[in-house]
C-alpha positions as CSV (number, residue, x, y, z in Angstrom):
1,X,-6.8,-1.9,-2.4
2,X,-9.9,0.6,-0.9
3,X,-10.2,3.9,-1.9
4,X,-10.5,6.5,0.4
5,X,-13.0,8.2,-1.0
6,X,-15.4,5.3,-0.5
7,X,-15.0,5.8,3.3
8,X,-15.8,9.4,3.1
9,X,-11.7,10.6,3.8
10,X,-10.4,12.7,0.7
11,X,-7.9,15.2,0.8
12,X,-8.9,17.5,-1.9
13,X,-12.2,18.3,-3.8
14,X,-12.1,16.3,-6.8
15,X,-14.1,13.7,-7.1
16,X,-12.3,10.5,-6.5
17,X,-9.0,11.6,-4.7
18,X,-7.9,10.0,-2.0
19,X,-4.9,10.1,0.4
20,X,-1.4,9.6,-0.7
21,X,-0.2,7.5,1.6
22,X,-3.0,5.0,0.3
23,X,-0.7,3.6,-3.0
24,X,1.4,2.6,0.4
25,X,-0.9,1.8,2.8
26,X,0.8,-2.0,3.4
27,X,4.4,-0.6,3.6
28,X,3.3,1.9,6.4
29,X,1.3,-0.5,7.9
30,X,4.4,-3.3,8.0
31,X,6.9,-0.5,9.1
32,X,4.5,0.7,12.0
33,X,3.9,-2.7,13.1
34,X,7.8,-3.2,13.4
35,X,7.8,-0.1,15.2
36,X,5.4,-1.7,17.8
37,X,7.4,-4.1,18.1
38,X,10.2,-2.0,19.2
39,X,7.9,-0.4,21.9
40,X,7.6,-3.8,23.3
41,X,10.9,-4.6,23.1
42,X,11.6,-1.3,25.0
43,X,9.4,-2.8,27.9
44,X,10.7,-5.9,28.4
45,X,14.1,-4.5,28.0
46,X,13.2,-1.9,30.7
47,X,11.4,-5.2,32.7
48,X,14.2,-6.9,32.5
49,X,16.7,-4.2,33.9
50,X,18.5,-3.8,30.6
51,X,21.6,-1.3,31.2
52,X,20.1,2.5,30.5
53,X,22.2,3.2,27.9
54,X,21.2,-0.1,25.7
55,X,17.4,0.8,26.3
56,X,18.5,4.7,25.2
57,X,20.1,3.5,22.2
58,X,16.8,1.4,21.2
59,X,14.4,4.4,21.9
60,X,16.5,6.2,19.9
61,X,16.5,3.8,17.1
62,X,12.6,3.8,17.7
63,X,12.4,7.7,17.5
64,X,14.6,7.4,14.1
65,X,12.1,5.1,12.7
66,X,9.0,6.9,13.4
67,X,10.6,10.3,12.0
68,X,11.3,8.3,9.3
69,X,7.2,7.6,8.5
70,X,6.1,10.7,9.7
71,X,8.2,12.4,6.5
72,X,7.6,10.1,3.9
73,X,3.7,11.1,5.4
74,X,4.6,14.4,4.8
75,X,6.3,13.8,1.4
76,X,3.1,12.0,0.2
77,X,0.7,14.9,1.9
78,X,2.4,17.6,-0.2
79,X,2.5,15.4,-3.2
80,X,-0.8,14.5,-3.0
81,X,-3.3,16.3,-1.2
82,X,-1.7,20.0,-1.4
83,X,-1.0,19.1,-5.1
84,X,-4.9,18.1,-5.6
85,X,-6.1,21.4,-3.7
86,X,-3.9,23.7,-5.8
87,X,-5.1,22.1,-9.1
88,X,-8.5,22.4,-8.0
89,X,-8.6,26.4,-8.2
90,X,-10.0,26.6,-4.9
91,X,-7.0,29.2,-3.4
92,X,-8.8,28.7,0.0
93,X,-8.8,25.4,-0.1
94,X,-5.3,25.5,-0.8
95,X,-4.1,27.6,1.8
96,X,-5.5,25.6,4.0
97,X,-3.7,22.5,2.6
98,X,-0.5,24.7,3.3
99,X,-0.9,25.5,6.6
100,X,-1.7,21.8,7.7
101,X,1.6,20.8,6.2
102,X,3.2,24.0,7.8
103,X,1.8,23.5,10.6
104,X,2.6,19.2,10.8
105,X,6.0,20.2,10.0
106,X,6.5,22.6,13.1
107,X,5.0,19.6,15.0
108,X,8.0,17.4,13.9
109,X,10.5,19.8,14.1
110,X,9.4,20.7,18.2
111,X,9.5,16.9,18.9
């Protein structure tokens, strides 16, 4: 599996970290590509002149799905990267860490 680090994208200071989704990377990928899949079943459901609530049902199915990757993000963000920048000493680094996720998880809750 690649490391991260080796294309330049680490999460934390230490030398060799690298992102927490990346023990994961092929689940993620296979989920979003279903999830894809679902977009373009949405348009050829709306193509087709599927009954509204039907297509409602599926984007809502959709939107279920992507929440669903977006938190286990999260989840490995906060066990991962914010983990790594508080072990590191750096407080500022840390912080910083912390307001991301604060700041990712106000963009879920909005949407």
């Amino acid at each position: 599996m690649p490391h991260a680090a080796a294309h330049g994208e680490t999460c934390g200071s230490e030398a060799g970290h690298h992102h927490g989704y990346i023990t994961a990377k092929d689940s993620y990928l296979r989920r979003l590509r279903r999830i894809e899949g679902q977009a373009r079943g949405l348009q050829r459901m709306v193509d087709e002149e599927k009954y509204c609530i039907d297509i409602l049902t599926q984007i809502s199915a959709m939107t279920k799905a992507l929440e669903s990757v977006a938190l286990e993000l999260l989840d490995d963000h906060m066990l991962h990267c914010v983990l790594a920048a508080a072990r590191s000493g750096d407080d500022a680094e840390a912080q910083q860490k912390i307001k991301e996720a604060s700041e990712a998880i106000r963009r879920l809750v909005r949407s």
